[in-house]
C-alpha positions as CSV (number, residue, x, y, z in Angstrom):
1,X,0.0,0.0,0.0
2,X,1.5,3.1,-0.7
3,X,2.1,6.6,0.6
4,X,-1.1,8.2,1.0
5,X,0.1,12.3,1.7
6,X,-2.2,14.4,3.8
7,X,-2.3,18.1,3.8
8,X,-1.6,20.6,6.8
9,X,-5.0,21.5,6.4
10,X,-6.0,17.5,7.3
11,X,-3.6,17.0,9.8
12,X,-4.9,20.3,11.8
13,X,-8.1,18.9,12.1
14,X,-6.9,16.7,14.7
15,X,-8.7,17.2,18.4
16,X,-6.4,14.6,19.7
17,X,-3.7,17.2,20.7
18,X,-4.4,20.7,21.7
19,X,-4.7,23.0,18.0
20,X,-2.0,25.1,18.8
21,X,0.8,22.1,19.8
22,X,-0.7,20.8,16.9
23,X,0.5,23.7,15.2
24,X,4.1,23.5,16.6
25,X,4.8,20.2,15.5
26,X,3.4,21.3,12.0
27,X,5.8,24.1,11.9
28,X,8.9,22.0,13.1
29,X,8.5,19.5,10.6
30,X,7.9,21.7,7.5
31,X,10.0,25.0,8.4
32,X,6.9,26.9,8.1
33,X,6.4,29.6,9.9
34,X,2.9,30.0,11.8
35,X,2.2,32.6,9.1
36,X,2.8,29.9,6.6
37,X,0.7,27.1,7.7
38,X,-2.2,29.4,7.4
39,X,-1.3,30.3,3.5
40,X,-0.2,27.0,2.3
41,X,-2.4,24.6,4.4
42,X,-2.9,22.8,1.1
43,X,0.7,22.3,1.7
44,X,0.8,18.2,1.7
45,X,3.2,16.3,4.0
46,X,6.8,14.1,1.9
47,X,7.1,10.8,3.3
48,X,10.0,12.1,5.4
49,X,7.9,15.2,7.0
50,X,4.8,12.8,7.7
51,X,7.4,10.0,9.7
52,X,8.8,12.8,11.5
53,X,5.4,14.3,12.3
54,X,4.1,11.1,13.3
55,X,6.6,10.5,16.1
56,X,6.1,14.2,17.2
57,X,2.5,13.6,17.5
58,X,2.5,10.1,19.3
59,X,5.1,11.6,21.9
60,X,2.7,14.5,22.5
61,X,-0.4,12.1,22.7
62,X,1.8,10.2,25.1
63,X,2.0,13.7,27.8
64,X,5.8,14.4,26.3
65,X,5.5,18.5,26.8
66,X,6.0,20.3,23.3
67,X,8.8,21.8,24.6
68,X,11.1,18.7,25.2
69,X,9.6,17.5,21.9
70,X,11.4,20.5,19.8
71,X,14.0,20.7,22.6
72,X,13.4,24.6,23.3
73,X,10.6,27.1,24.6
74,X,10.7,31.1,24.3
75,X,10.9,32.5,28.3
76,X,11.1,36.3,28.2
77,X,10.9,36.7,24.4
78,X,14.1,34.7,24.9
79,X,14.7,31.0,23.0
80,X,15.9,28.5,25.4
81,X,17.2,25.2,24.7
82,X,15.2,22.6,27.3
83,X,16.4,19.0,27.7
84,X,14.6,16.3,30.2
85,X,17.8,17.5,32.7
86,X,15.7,21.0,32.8
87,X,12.5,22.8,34.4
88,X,10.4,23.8,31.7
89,X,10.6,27.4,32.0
90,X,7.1,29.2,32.4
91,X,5.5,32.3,32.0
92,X,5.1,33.2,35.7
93,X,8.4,32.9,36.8
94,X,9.3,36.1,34.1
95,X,7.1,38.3,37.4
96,X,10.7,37.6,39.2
97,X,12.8,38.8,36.0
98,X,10.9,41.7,35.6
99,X,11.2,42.3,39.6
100,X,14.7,42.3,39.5
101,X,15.3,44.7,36.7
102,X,13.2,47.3,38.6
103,X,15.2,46.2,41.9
104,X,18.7,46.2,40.8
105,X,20.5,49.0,41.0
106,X,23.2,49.8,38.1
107,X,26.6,47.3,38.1
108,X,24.8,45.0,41.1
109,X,25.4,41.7,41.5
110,X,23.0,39.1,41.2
111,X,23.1,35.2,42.0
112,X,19.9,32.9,40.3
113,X,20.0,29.5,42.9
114,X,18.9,26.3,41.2
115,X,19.0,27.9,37.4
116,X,18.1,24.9,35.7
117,X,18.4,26.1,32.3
118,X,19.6,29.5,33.0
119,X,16.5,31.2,32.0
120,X,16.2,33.5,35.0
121,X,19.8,34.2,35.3
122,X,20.5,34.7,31.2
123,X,17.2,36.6,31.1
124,X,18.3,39.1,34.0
125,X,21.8,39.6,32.7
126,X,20.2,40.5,28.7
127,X,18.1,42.6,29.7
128,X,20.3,44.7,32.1
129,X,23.9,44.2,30.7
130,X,25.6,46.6,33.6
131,X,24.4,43.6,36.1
132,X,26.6,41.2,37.2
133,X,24.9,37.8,37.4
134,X,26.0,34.4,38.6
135,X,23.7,31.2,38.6
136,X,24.0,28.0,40.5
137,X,23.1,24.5,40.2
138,X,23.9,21.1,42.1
139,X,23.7,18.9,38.5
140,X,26.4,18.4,35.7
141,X,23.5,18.1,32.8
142,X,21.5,20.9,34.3
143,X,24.7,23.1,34.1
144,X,25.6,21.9,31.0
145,X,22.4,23.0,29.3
146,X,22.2,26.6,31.3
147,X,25.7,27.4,29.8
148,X,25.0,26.4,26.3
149,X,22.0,29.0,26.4
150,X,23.7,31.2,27.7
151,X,26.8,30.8,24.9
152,X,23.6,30.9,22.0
153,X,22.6,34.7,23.7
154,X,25.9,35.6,24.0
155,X,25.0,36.2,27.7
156,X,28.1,37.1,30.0
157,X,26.8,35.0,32.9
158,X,29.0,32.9,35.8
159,X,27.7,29.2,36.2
160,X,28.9,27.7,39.9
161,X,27.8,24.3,40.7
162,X,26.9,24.2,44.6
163,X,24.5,23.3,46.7
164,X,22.5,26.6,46.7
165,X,25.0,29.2,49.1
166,X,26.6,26.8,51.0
167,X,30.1,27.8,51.7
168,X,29.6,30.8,49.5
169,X,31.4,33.7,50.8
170,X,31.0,36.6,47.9
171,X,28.1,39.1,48.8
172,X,25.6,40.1,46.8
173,X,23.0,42.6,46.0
174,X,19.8,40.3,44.9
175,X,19.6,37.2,45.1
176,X,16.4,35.3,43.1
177,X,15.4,31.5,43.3
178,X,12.3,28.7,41.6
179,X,13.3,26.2,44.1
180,X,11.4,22.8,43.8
181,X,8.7,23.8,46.1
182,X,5.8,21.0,45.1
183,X,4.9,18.7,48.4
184,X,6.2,14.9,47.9
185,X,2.7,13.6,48.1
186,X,1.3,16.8,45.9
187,X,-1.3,15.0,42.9
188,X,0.0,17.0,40.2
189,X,3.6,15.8,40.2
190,X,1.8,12.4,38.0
191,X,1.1,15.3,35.7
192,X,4.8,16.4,35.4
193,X,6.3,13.3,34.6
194,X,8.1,13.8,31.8
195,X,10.0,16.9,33.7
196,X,13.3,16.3,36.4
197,X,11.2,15.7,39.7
198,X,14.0,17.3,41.4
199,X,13.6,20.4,40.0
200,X,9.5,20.5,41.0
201,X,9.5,19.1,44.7
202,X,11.3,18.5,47.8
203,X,9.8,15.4,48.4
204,X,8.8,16.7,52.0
205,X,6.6,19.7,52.8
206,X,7.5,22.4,49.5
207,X,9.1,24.5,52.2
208,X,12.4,22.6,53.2
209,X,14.4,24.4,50.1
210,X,12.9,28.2,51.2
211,X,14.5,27.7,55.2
212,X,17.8,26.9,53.4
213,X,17.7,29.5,50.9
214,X,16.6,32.3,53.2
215,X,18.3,31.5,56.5
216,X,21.9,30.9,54.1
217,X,20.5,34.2,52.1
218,X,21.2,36.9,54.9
219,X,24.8,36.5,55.2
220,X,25.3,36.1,51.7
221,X,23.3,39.8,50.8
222,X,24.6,43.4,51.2
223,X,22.9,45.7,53.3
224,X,19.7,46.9,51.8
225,X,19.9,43.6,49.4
226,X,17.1,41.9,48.0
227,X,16.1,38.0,48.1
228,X,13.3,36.6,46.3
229,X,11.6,33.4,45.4
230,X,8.9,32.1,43.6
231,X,6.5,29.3,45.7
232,X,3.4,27.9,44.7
233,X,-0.1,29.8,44.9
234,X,-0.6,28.4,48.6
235,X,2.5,29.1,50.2
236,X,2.7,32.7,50.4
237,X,2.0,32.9,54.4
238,X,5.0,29.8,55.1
239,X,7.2,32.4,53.3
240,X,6.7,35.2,54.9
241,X,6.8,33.8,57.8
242,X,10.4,32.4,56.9
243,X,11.7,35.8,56.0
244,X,10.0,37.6,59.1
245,X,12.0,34.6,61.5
246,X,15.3,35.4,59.3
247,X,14.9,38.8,60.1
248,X,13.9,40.5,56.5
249,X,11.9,43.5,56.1
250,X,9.9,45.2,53.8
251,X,8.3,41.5,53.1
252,X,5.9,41.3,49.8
253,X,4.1,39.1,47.6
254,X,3.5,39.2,44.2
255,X,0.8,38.1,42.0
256,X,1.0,35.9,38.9
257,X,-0.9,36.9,35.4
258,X,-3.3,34.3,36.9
259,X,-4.0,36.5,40.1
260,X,-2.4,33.8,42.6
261,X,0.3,34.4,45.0
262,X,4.1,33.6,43.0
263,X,6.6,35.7,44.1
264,X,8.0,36.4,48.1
265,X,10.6,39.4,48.5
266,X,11.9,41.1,51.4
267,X,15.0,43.1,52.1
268,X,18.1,42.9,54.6
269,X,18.2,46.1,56.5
């Protein structure tokens, strides 16, 4: 039986996978732009682009996020590479960026704990070259992939690997975290699978990576420095709490674009 092409038109009629993923794979597999696929959906599928599609579309239908599937996603109108060693980066965590940027004052130093693929870190430093940024992580892969983005943006950034500030002497003036702040038990983690569990939970309460990072924090900031981390909708209180026991002031929480608690700050005095 032969090679029966379909057209992009066909294949987008699909509900299997949500339109828009849909669309994705569509565009990886042909070199069309999203532009493109509209024009040309008569556009029909070679053997090759249809085999490659196909294995796209099963992985997606399996859970596989899109993002591993084409091995990047855009993060502050930035392209990062992901890899199965990396957090997905998403569009919430860009509230800390953005927080940052207004916080930091010009030539200040700036450490991103747990950077995963550098997104925070590479994201801060491109958008405010005068900053000084360093980034830590505890894994070889996860490293790996944060400095390879950072080498594609030509972003100027120092990668340590540590165990978030322990031993660290250097001060800084902010210092920003996504720690893995899921409970162990949480139902959502079957959702994430396909993404590094250490990078989502603790596997305890979701608060055992904020009492390191903000007791190790204070000795590690200048006076009048900033720390802040991003915790999930329901945690807000813990962290505030933490910061008020480790002696920070001027204590805040930020909203997400969904109207949830995201982001803690508060300042050494």
């Amino acid at each position: 039986m032969g090679f029966e092409s379909l057209s992009i038109r066909d294949l987008l009629k699909t509900l299997l996978i949500p339109r828009l993923d849909n669309r994705i794979l569509l565009s990886i597999v042909t070199g069309f732009s999203h532009a493109q696929l509209i024009a040309r959906d008569d556009y029909e599928l070679n053997i090759e682009q249809f085999m490659r599609y196909q294995n796209y579309f099963q992985r997606a239908l399996s859970g596989e996020p899109i993002a591993y599937i084409v091995g990047h996603r855009e993060f502050y109108s930035y392209v990062f590479q992901v890899t199965v060693d990396t957090l997905i980066p998403r569009p919430e965590t860009e509230i800390l960026v953005a927080k940052v940027i207004e916080l930091a004052k010009p030539n200040a130093k700036i450490i991103d704990l747990g950077t995963g693929s550098g997104c925070i870190a590479i994201s801060c430093k491109l958008e405010r070259n005068d900053l000084q940024v360093s980034a830590i992580d505890r894994f070889d892969d996860t490293l790996a992939v944060a400095i390879k983005n950072a080498n594609n943006l030509n972003a100027d950034v120092t990668f340590i690997q540590n165990d978030w500030l322990l031993g660290i002497k250097q001060k800084f003036d902010i210092i920003v975290s996504n720690p893995p702040y899921i409970e162990g038990n949480d139902e959502h983690l079957k959702q994430l699978q396909f993404e590094p569990q250490q990078a989502l939970t603790d596997f305890s309460d979701g608060l055992s990576c904020f009492r390191l990072i903000v007791q190790q924090s204070w000795s590690c900031l200048e006076v009048d420095g900033w720390l802040l981390v991003e915790h999930g909708y329901n945690q807000s209180k813990e962290v505030q709490l933490l910061f008020k026991a480790n002696n920070f002031t001027c204590i805040t929480t930020l909203k997400d674009y969904a109207g949830l608690d995201r982001v803690t700050l508060g300042q050494k005095k």
